[in-house]
C-alpha positions as a Python dict, from the first residue, in 0.01 Angstrom:
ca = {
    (1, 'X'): (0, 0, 0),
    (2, 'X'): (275, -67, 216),
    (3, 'X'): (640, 129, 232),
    (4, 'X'): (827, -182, 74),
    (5, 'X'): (578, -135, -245),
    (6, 'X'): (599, 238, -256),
    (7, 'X'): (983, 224, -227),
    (8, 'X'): (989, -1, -498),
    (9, 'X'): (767, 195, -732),
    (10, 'X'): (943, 508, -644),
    (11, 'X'): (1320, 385, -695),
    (12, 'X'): (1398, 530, -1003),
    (13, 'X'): (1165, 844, -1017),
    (14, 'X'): (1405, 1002, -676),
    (15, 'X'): (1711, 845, -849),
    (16, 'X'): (1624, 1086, -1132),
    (17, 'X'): (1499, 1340, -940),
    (18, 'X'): (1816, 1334, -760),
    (19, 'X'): (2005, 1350, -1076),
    (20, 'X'): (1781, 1631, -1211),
    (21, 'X'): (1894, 1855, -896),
    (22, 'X'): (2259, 1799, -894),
    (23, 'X'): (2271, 1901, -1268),
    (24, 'X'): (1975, 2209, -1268),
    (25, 'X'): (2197, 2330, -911),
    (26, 'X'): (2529, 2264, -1065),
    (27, 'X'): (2480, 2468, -1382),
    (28, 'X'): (2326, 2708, -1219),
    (29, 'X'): (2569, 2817, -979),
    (30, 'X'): (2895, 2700, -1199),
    (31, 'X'): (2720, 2895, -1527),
    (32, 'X'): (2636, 3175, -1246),
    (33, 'X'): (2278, 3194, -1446),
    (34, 'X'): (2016, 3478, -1474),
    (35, 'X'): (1682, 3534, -1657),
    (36, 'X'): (1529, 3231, -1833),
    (37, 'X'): (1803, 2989, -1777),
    (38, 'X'): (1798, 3049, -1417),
    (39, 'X'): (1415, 3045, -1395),
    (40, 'X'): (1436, 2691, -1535),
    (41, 'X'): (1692, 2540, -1337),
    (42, 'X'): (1527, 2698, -1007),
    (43, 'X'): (1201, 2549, -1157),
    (44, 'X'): (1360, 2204, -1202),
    (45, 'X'): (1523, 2210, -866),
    (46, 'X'): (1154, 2339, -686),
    (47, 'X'): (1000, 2013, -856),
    (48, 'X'): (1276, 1750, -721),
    (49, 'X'): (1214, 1923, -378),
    (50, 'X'): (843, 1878, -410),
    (51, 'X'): (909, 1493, -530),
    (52, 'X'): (1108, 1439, -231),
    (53, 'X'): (880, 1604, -12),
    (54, 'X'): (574, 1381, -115),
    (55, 'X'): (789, 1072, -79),
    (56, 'X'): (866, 1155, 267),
    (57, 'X'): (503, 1201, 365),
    (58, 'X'): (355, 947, 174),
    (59, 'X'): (604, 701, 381),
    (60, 'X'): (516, 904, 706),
    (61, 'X'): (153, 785, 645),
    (62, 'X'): (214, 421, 604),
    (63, 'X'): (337, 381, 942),
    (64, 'X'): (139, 279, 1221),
    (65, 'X'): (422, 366, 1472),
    (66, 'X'): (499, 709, 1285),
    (67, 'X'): (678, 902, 1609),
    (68, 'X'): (907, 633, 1649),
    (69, 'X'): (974, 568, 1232),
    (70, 'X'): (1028, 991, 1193),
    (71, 'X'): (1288, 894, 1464),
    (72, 'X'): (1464, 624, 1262),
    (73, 'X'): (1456, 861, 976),
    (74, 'X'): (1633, 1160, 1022),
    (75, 'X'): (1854, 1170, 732),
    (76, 'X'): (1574, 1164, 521),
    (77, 'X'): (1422, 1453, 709),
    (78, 'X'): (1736, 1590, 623),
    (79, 'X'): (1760, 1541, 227),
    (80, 'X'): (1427, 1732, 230),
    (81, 'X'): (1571, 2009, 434),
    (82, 'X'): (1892, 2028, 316),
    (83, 'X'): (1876, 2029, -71),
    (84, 'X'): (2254, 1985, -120),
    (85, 'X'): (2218, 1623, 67),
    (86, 'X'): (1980, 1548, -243),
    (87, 'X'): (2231, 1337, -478),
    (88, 'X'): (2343, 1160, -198),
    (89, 'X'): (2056, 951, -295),
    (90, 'X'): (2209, 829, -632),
    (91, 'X'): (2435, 598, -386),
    (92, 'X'): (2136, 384, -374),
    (93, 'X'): (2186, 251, -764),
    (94, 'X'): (2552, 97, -608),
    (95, 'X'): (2310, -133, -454),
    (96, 'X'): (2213, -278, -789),
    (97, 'X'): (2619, -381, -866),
    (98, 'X'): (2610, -757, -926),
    (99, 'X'): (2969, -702, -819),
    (100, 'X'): (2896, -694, -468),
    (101, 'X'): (2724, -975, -431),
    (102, 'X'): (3019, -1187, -287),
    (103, 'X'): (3087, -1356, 91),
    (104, 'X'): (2927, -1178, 298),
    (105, 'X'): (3232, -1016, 472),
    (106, 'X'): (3424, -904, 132),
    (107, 'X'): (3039, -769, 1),
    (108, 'X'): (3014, -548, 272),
    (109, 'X'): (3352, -402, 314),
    (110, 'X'): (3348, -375, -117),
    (111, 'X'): (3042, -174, -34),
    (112, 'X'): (3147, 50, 214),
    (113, 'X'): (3474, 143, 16),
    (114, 'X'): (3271, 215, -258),
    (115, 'X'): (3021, 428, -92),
    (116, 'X'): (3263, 613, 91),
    (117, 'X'): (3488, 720, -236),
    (118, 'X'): (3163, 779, -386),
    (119, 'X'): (2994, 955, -57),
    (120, 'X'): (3314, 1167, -66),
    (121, 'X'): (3306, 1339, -412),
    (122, 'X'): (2986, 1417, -403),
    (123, 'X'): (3028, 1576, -105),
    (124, 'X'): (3348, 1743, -217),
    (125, 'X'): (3115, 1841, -555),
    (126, 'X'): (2815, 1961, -351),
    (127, 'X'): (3024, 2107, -91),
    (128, 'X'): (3196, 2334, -328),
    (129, 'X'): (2895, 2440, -548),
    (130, 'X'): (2744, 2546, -201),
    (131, 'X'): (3040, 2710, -68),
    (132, 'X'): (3062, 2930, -393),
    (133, 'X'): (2722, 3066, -398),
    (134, 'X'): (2777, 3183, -64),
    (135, 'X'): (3101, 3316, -121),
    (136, 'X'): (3063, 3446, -415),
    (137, 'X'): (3077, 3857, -444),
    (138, 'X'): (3077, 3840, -39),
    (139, 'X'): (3294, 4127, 92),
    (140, 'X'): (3617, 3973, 195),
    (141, 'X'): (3549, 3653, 47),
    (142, 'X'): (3891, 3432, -128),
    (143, 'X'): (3635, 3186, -268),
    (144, 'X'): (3517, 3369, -599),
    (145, 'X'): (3590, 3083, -888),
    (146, 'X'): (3457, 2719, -937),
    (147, 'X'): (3824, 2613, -896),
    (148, 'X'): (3894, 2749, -613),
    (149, 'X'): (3584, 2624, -452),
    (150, 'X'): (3681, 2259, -555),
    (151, 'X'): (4027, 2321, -391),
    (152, 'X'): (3898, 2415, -69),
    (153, 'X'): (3649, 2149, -45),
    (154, 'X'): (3935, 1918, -90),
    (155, 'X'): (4140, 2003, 192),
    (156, 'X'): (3868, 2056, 414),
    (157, 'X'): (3681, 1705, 418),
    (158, 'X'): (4081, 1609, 429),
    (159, 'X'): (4122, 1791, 757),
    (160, 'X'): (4453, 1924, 616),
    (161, 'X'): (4288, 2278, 578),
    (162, 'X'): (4629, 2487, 430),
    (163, 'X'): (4413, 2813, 510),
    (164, 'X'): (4498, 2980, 124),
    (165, 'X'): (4113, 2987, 126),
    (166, 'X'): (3832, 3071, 423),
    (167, 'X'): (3513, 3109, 440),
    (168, 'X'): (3396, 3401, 548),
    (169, 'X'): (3001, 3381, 560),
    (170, 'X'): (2781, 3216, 791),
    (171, 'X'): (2606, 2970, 538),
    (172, 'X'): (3023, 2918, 404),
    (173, 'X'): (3145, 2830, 794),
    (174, 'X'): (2804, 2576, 844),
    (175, 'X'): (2979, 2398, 494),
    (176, 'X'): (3301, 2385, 614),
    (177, 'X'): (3235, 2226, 946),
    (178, 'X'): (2976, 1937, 762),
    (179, 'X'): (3228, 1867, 542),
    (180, 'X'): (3518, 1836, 823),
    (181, 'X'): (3276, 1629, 1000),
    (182, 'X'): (3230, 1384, 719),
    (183, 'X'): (3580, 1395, 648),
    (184, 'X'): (3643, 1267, 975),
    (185, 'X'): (3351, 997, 946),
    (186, 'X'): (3505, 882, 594),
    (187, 'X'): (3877, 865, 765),
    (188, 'X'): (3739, 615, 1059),
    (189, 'X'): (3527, 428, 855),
    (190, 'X'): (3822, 382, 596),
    (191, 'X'): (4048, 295, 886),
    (192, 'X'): (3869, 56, 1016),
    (193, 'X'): (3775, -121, 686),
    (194, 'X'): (4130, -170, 580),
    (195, 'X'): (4228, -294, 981),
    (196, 'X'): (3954, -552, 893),
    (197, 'X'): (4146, -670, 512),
    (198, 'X'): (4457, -664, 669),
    (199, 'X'): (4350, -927, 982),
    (200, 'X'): (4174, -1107, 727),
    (201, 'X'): (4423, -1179, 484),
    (202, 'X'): (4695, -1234, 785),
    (203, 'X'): (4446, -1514, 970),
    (204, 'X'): (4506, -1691, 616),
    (205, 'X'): (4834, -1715, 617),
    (206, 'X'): (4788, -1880, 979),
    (207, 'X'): (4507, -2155, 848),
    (208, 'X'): (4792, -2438, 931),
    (209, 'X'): (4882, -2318, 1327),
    (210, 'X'): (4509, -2316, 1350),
    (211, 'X'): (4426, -2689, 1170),
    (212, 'X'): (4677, -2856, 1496),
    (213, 'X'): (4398, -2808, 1680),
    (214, 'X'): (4070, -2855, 1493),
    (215, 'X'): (4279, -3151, 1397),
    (216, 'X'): (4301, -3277, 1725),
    (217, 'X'): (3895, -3228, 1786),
    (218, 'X'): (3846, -3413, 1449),
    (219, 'X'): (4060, -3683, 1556),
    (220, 'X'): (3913, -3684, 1902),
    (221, 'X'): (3559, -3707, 1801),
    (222, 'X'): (3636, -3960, 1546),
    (223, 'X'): (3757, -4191, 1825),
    (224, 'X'): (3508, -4136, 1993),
    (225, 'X'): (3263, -4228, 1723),
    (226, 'X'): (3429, -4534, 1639),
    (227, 'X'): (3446, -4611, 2045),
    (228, 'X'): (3042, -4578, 2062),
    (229, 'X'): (2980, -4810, 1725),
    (230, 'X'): (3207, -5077, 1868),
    (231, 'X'): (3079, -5087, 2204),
    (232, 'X'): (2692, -5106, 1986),
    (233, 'X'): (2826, -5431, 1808),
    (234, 'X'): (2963, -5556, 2112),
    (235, 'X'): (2601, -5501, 2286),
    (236, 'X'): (2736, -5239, 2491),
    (237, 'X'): (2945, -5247, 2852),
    (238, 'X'): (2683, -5453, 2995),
    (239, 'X'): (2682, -5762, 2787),
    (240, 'X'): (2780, -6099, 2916),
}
């Protein structure tokens, strides 16, 4: 068994486990569950973190260099950590998009606008379910509704932050700050994918300035060429 094969057999079991947790965690703190409905979601979201947890050390013992692959493999670390980084996972299926599958230039920058809008509401989504529960009947807290939630988690990975809404618990601040953070990462990343269209489609528009000179080596060589076959008929400099 190698991690290529595993990988492949376990594609779509942690793209549904993924989708398992963000619904079981999203009803449960939208719906603000108790008894029997919140004993199944919490039971639902304990058996995606125990599939994730077995992938992770199943691929851990395939390695034969395992300190430095753990080291290459943070983030995954993280998404069995961190539950909320869980759906982040279900970006994997954009890889699947026949759509993408262009030049190699326009493929990756369609791909990293897509995972970046996509990246960015479930951030916003997660963001704001996690916010809530921590906020949520907290003494002091502004963040008591669903809506409100969503609200702040917009202007927050925005970096616009209008301050109607704060956090005012620890696990509430650590939120806010990841999603500034990827906020900022989204806003550089965007940036500097649209700098890249933009010199693209202007070095287009400049295909003729640039021909003059690959002209001018296409003629060149061609003379050349034509110098070398007639100096071959003529039995070269050397013939008398």
């Amino acid at each position: 068994m190698t991690e290529e094969r595993w990988q492949q057999l376990t594609y779509w079991p942690l793209v549904i486990a993924s989708l398992a947790f963000l619904v079981a965690y999203s009803w449960q703190v939208i719906a603000e569950l108790a008894g029997p409905a919140r004993n199944l979601t919490l039971s639902i979201i304990f058996a995606t973190w125990c599939v994730f947890v077995l992938d992770y050390i199943v691929r851990l013992s395939l390695q034969q260099q395992r300190a430095q692959w753990f080291r290459a493999h943070i983030f995954d670390l993280l998404v069995v950590v961190l539950p909320v980084l869980k759906p982040l996972r279900l970006l994997r299926v954009l890889t699947m998009v026949a759509a993408l599958r262009r030049t190699v230039g326009s493929a990756l920058r369609t791909r990293i606008i897509i995972y970046g809008s996509a990246a960015v509401l479930l951030l916003i989504w997660m963001g704001s379910l996690a916010v809530l529960e921590a906020e949520r009947g907290a003494p002091g807290a502004t963040i008591q509704s669903f809506g409100d939630a969503i609200w702040w988690a917009f202007v927050t990975i925005t970096t616009v932050g209008y301050g109607d809404y704060t956090p005012v618990t620890v696990v509430g601040r650590l939120v806010a700050v990841a999603l500034m953070l990827s906020g900022v990462a989204v806003l550089g990343i965007t940036t500097a994918t649209l700098s890249s269209w933009v010199r693209e489609r202007i070095s287009r528009g400049r295909d003729d300035e640039e021909a003059a000179t690959r002209g001018q080596m296409r003629h060149l060589s061609e003379q050349v060429s034509a110098l070398a076959l007639r100096l071959g008929d003529d039995g070269g400099p050397d013939k008398v």
